[in-house]
C-alpha positions as CSV (number, residue, x, y, z in Angstrom):
1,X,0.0,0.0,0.0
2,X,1.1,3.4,-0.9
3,X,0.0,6.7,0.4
4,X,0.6,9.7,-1.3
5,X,0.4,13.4,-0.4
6,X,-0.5,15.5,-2.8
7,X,1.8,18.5,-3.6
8,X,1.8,21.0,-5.6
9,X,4.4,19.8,-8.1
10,X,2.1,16.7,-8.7
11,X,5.0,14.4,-7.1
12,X,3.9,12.0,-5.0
13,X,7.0,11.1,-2.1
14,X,6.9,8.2,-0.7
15,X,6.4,8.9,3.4
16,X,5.7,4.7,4.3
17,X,6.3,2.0,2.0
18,X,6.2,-1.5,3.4
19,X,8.7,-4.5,1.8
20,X,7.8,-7.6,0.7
21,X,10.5,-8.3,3.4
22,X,8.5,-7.1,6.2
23,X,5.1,-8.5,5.4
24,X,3.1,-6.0,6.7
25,X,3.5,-2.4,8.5
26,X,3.2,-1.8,12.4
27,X,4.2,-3.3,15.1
28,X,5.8,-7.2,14.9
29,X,5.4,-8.8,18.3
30,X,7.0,-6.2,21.1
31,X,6.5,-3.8,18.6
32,X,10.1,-3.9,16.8
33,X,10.6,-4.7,13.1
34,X,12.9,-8.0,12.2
35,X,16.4,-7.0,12.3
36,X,15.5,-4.5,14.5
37,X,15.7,-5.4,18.0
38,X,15.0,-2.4,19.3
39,X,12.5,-1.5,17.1
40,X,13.8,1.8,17.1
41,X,13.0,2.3,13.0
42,X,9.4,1.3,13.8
43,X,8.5,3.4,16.4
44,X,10.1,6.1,14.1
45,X,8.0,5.2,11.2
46,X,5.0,4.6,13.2
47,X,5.0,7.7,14.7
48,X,5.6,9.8,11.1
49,X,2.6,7.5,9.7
50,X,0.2,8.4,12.9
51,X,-0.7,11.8,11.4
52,X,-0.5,10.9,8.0
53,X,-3.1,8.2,8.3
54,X,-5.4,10.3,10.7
55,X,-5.5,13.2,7.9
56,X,-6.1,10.6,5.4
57,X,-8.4,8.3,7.0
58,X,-10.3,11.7,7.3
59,X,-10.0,12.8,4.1
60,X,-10.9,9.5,2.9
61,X,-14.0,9.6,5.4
62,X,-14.6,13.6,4.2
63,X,-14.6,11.9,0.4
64,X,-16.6,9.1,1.5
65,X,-19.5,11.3,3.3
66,X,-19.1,13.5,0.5
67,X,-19.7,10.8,-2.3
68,X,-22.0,9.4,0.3
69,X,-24.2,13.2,-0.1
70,X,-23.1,13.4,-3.5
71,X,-24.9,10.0,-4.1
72,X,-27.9,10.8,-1.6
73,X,-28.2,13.9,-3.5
74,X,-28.4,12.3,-6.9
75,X,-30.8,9.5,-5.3
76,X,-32.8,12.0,-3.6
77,X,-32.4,14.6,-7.2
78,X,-33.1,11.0,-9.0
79,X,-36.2,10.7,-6.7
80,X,-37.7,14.0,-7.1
81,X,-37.4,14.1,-10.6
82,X,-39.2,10.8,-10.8
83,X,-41.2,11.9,-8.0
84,X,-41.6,14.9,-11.1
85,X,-41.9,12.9,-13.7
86,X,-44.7,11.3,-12.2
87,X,-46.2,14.5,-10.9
88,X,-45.9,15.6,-14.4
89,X,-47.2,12.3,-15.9
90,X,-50.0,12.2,-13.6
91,X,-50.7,16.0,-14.6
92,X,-50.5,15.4,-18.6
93,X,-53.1,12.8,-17.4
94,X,-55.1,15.0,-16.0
95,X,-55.0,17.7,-18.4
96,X,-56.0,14.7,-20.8
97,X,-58.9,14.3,-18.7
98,X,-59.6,17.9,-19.0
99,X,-59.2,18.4,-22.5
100,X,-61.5,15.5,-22.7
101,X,-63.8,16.7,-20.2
102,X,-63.8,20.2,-22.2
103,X,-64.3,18.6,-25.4
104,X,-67.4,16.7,-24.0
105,X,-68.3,19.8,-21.6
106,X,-68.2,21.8,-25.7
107,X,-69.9,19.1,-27.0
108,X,-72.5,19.1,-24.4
109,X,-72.9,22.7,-24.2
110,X,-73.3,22.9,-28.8
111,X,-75.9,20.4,-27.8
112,X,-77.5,22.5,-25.5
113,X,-77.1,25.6,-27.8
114,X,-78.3,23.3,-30.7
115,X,-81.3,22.3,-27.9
116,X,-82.1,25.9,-27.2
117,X,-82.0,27.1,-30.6
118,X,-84.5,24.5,-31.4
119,X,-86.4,25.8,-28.5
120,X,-85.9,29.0,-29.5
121,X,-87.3,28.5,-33.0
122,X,-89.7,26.3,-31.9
123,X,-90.8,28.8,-29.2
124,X,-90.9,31.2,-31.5
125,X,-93.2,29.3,-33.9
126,X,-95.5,28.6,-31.0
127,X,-95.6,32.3,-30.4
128,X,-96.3,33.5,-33.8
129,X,-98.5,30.6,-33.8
130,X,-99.9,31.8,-30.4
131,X,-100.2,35.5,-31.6
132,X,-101.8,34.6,-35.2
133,X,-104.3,32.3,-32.8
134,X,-104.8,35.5,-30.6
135,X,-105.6,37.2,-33.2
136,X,-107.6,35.6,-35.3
137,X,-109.8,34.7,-32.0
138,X,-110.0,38.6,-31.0
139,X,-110.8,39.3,-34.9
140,X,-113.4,36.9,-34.3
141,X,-114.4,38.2,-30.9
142,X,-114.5,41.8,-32.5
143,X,-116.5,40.4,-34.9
144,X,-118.7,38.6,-32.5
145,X,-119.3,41.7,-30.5
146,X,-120.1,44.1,-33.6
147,X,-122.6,41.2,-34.4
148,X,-123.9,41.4,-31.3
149,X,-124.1,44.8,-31.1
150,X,-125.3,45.1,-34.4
151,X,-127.8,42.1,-33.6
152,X,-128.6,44.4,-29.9
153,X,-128.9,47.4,-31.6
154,X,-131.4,45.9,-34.3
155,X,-133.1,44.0,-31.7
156,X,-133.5,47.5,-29.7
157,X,-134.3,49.5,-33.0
158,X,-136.9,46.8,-33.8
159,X,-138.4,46.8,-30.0
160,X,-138.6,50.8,-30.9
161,X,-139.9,50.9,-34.4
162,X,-143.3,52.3,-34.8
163,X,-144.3,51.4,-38.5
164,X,-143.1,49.5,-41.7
165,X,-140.6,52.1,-42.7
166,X,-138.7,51.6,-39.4
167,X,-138.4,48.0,-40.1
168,X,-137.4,48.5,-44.1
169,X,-134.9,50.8,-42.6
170,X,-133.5,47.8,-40.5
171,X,-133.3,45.7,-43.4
172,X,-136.4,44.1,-43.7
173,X,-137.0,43.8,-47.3
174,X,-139.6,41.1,-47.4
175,X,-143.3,41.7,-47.4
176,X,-145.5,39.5,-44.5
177,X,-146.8,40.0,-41.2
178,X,-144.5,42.0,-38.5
179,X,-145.1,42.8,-34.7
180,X,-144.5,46.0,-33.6
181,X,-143.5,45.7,-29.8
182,X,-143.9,49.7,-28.8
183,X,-147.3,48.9,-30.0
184,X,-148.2,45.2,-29.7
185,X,-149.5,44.3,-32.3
186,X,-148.9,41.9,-35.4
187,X,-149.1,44.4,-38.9
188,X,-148.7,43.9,-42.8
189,X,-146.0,45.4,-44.3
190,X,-145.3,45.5,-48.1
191,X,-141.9,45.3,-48.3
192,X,-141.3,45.1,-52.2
193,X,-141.8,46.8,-55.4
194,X,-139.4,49.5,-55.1
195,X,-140.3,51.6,-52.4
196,X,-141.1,49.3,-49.6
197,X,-142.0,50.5,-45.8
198,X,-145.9,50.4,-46.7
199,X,-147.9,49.5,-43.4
200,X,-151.5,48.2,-44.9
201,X,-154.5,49.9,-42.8
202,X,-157.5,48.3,-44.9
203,X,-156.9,45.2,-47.1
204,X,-160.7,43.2,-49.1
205,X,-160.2,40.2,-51.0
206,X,-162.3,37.5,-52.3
207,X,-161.8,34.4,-50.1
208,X,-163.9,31.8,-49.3
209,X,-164.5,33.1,-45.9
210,X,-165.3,36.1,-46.0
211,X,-164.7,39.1,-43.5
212,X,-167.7,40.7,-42.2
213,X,-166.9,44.8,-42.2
214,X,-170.7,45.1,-41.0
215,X,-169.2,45.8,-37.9
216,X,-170.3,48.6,-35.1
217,X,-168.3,51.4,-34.0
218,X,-166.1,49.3,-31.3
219,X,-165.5,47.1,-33.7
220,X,-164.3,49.5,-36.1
221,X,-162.2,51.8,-32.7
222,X,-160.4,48.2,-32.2
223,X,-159.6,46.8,-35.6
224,X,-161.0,43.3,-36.5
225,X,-160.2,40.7,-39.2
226,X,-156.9,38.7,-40.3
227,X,-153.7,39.7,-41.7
228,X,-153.4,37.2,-44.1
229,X,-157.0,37.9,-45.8
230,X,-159.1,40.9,-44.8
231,X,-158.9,43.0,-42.3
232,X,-159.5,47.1,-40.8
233,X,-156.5,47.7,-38.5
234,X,-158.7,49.8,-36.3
235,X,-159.3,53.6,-35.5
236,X,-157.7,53.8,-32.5
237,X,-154.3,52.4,-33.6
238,X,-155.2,54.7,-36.8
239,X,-154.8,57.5,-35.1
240,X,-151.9,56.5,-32.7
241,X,-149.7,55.4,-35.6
242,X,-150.2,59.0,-37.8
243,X,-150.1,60.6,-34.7
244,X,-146.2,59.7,-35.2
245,X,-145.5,61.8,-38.1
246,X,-146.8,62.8,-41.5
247,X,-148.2,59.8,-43.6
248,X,-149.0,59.2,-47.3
249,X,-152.2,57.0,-48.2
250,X,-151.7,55.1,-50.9
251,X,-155.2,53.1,-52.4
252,X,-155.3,50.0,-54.9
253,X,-158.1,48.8,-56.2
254,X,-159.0,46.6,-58.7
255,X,-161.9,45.6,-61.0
256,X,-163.1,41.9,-62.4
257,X,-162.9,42.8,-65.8
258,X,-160.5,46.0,-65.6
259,X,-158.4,45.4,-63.8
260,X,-156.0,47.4,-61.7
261,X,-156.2,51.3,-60.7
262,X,-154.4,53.1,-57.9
263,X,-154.8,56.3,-56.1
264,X,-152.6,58.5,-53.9
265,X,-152.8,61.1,-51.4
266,X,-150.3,63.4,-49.8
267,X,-151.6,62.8,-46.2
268,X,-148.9,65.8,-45.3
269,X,-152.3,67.3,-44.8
270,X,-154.9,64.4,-45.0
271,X,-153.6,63.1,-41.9
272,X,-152.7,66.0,-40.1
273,X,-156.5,67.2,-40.3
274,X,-157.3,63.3,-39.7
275,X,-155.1,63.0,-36.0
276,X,-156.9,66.2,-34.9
277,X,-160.3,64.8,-36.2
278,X,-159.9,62.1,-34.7
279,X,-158.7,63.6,-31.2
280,X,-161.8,65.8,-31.0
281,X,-164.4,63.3,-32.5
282,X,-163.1,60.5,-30.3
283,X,-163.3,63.0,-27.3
284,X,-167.0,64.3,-28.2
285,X,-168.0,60.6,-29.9
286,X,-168.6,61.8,-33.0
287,X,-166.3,59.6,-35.3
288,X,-163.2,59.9,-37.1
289,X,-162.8,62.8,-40.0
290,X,-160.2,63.2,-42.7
291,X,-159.0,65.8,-45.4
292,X,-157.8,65.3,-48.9
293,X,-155.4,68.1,-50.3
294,X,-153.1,66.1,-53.3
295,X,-154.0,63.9,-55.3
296,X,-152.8,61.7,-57.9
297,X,-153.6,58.2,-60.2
298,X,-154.9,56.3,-63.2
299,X,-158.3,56.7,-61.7
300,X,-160.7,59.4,-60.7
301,X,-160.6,61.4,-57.2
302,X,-163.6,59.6,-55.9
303,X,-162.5,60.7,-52.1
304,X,-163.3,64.2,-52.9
305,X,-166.7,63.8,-52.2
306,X,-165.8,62.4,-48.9
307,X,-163.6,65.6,-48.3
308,X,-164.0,66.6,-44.4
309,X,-166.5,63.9,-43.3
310,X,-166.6,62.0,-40.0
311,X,-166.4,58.0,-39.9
312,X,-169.6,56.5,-39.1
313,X,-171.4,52.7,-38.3
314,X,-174.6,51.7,-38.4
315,X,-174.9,51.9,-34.5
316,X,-173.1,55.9,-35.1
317,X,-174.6,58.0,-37.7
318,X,-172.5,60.8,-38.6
319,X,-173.2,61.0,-42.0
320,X,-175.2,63.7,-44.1
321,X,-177.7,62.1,-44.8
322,X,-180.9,63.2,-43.5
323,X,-183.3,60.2,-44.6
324,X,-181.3,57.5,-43.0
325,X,-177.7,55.9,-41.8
326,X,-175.8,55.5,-45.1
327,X,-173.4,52.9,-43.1
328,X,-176.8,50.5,-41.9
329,X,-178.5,51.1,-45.5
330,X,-174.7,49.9,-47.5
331,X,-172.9,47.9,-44.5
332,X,-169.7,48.8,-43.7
333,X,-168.3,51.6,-41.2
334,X,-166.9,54.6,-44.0
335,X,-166.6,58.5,-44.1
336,X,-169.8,58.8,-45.4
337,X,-171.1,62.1,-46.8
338,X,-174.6,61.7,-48.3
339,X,-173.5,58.5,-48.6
340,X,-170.5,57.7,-50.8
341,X,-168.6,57.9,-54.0
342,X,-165.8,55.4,-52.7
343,X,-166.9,52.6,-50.4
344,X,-164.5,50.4,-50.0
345,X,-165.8,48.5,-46.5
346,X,-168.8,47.3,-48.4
347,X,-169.5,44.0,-49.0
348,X,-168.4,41.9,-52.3
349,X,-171.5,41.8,-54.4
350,X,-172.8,37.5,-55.1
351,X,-172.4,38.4,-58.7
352,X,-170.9,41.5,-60.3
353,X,-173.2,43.8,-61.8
354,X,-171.9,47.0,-62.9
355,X,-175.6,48.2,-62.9
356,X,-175.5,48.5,-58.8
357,X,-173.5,50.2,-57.0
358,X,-174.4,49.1,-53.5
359,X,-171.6,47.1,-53.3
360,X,-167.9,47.3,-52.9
361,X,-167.0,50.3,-55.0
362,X,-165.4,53.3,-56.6
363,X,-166.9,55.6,-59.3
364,X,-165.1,56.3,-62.4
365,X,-165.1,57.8,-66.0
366,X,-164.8,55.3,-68.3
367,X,-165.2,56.5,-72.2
368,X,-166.8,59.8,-70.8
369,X,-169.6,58.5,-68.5
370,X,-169.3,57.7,-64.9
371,X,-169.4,54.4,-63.9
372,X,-168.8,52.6,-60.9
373,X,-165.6,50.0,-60.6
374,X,-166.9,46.1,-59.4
375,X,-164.4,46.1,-57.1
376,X,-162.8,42.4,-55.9
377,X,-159.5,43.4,-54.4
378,X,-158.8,46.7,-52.5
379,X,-155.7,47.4,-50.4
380,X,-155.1,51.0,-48.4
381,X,-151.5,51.5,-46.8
382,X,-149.7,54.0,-45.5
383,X,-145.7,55.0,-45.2
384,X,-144.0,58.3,-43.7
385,X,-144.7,61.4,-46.4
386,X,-141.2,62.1,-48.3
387,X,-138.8,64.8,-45.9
């Protein structure tokens, strides 16, 4: 074995060196050296190697706890860095995971966009469907409600009207039988032929069973007879209904073998001087008095000569004439003077004879002469005069 101390020239000098001869260095038996009895040169060597060995046995324990940190160091550098490496493995795992977990969290969230878009337009198309619904159920409730204000409004304009011309107004357009609430009653309105809102007052016709108008004065205040055939609508409501306004009369008549005529009357004044006739004459009982001011037809004036009389029956004589009842010698109450050129509440005659005129008539010029008309249909309305 050889120890060396290093210098600074790089020489190593030999300090101890042990011969084959020798065997080994230190102390042989009493601590002398072969050959050396004394053990003088081994004493001497041992004590130059005792501070030689120390420094080096320290040095070689210095370089042996320093390799022994060095090599803890690299094992515990080694071990972190796997420790790292694993750390870092573990966290390229998990940002794996996460990019996964992203990638399904973007995947579930285009879903969910794609989801509420589709809600979205779906929502969207139930609300336009919702408003166009909406709509369409207000239009129809607008609709609804103008009907039924219209149909109120009609209903209450109907409960109010007070003759046919109220009711043509309204939109009644065709010609039949029509109650008049304000007045309650059922009348016949003639509807067609241009100019409808005619209310018929007095209608004779040839049916098989015969109206009697051989009626007394109540009879005649009340009205009697049907609708549908013959009828008198009565004084009383006469006088009510003109009472309203200012009327026109309006006459047709017709003969077997002639055939049609008509007459008119502005009743501007007829029935103005009739609603104050009839007010004072019901008031003193002396019947029911007209005027006629226009006139105008294919046929002659025959209610001139009735101009200013009062109505009268056979059981109320307010006629002219002073030898008897005109209405108990020709039936049928009328506005008799001395007796009649138009009577038109007389009875139909069994066969027509042109030769008497004690029937159901009207007197006419016919090639000159006067003649009376066989009368078998006669209808008298009335409508408000033009404004």
């Amino acid at each position: 074995m050889q120890l060396c101390q290093i210098q600074e020239s790089d020489k190593c000098d030999y300090i101890v060196a042990t011969t084959r001869r020798y065997g080994a260095w230190g102390v042989v038996g009493g601590g002398g050296r072969a050959g050396d009895p004394g053990g003088v040169y081994t004493q001497q060597e041992t004590r130059l190697e005792d501070p030689t060995t120390e420094y080096y046995v320290t040095l070689i324990r210095t370089l042996l706890a320093n390799t022994t940190q060095s090599l803890q160091d690299t094992l515990t550098r080694l071990s972190d860095s796997a420790a790292k490496e694993a750390t870092l493995k573990d966290l390229w795992d998990s940002l794996r995971d996460v990019k996964e977990s992203v990638g399904s969290l973007e995947r579930s969230i285009e879903g969910i966009r794609s989801s509420v878009d589709n809600g979205v337009d779906r929502t969207r198309v139930e609300i336009r469907m919702f408003r166009d619904r909406v709509s369409e159920e207000l239009a129809d409730l607008r609709n609804l409600l103008e009907d039924k204000t219209k149909d109120e409004s009609h209903q209450m304009a109907e409960m109010l009207a007070t003759d046919c011309q109220d009711l043509y107004d309204l939109g009644f357009n065709a010609t039949g039988v029509y109650h008049l609430p304000k007045h309650g009653r059922d009348v016949l309105c003639e509807m067609e032929g241009g100019d409808g809102g005619w209310l018929v007052v007095q209608r004779r016709v040839r049916v098989a069973d015969q109206v009697n108008f051989d009626r007394d004065w109540d009879a005649y205040k009340k009205g009697f007879g049907d609708v549908e055939t013959e009828f008198w609508i009565g004084n009383d409501f006469l006088h009510v209904l003109t009472n309203q306004k200012s009327y026109q009369l309006h006459i047709d008549i017709h003969d077997y073998e002639k055939g049609p005529y008509w007459t008119a009357y502005n009743t501007d004044s007829l029935i103005t001087y009739l609603i104050v006739l009839i007010s004072i004459h019901h008031s003193v009982g002396t019947g029911l008095d007209y005027a006629l001011i226009a006139f105008s037809g294919n046929t002659t004036d025959a209610f001139t000569y009735h101009h200013g009389r009062s109505f009268s029956t056979s059981d109320r004589d307010n006629d002219l004439y002073a030898d008897g009842n005109c209405a108990e010698q020709f039936t049928g109450g009328w506005w008799y003077d001395r007796c009649y050129d138009a009577h038109l509440n007389g009875v139909f005659p069994a066969v027509p004879d042109r030769q008497n005129a004690s029937y159901l008539t009207w007197w006419a010029q016919d090639e000159g002469k006067r003649v009376p008309l066989v009368l078998d249909k006669v209808t008298m309305r009335i409508k408000p005069s033009p404004v």
